[in-house]
C-alpha positions in Angstrom: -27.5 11.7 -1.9 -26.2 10.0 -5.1 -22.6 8.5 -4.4 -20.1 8.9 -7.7 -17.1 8.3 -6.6 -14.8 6.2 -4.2 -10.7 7.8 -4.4 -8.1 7.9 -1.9 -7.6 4.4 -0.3 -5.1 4.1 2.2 -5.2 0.8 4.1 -3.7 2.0 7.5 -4.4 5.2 8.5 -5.4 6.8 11.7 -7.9 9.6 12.7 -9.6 10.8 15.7 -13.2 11.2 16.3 -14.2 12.5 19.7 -11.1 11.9 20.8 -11.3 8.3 20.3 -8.0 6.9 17.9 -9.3 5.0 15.3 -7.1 3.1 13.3 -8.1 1.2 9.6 -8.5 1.9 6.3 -9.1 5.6 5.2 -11.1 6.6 1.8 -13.4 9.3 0.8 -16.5 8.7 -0.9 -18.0 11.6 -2.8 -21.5 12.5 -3.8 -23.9 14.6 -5.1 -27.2 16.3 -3.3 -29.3 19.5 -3.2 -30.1 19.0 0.3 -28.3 20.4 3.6 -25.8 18.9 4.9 -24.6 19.7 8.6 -21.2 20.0 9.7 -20.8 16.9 11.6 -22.9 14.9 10.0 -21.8 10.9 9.9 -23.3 7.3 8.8 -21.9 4.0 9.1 -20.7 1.6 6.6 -19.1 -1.7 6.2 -15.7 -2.2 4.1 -15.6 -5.6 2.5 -12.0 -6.6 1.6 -11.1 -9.9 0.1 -8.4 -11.4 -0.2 -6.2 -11.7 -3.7 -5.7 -15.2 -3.1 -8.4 -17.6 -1.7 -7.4 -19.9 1.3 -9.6 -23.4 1.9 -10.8 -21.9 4.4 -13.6 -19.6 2.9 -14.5 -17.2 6.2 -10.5 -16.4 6.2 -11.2 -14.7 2.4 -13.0 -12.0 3.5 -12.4 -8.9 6.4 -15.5 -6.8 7.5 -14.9 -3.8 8.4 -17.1 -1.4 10.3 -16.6 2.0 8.8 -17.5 5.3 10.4 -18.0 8.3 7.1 -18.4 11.8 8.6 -18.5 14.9 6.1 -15.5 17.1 5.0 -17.5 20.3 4.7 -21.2 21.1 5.0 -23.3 22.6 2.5 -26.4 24.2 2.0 -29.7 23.5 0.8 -30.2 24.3 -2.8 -32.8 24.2 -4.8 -32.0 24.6 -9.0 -28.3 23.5 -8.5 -26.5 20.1 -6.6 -23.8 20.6 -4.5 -20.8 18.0 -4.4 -20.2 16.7 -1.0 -17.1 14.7 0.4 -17.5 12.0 3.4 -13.9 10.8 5.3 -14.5 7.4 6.0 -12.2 5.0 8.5 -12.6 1.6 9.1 -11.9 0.7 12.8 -10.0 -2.2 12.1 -7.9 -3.9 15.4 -6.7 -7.2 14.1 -3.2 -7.4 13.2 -4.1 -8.8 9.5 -2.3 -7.3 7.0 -4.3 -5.5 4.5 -2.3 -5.2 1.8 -2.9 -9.3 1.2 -6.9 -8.2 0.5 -8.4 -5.6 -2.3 -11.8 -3.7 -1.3 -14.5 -5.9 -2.9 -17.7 -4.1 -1.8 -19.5 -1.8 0.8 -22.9 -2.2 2.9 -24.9 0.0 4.7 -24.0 -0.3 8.7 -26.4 0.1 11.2 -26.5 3.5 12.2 -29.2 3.7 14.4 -26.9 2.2 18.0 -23.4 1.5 16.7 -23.3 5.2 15.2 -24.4 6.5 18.6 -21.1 4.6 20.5 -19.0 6.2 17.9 -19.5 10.0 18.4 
């Protein structure tokens, strides 16, 4: 997968996922691949916000968010051709900060061999 683009930010939103209410920041990252992709299919990421202006303290400046992506809509294998594939991702965010305060700096690979496991 080749990511292109990042659209859509909403920093409260809610979704369920297994019928578990999770409640963060919602964007959808969009890519590009000629391989299958299963209905279903779902990684893990972390949303790094920071906030627009600094405290002293310097571990108040930035929120870590663990992010669940799962994809819109499969797609099929493809050999001569790329398919364009869209993941909804929402952080599961439970502290009352207010995001709004904090612009998304950066994302991370998550751990999704156990933490993606508890999720769905």
């Amino acid at each position: 997968m080749s990511w292109k683009d990042i659209y859509g930010l909403i920093l409260l939103a809610e979704k369920y996922i297994n019928n578990q209410k999770i409640i963060g920041p919602l964007l959808i990252l969009r890519g590009i691949t000629s391989n299958q992709i299963n209905e279903r299919h779902a990684f893990l990421i972390y949303l790094i916000f920071l906030i627009k202006i600094p405290k002293r303290n310097l571990e108040e400046n930035e929120i870590k968010i663990l992010t669940i992506c799962q994809v819109k809509k499969g797609v099929d294998e493809i050999n001569n051709d790329i398919n364009m594939v869209e993941y909804e991702c929402i952080g599961n965010y439970t502290k009352n900060e207010n995001l709004s305060n904090y612009i998304l700096d950066n994302i991370e690979g998550g751990n999704n061999e156990g933490e993606l496991k508890n999720l769905i």
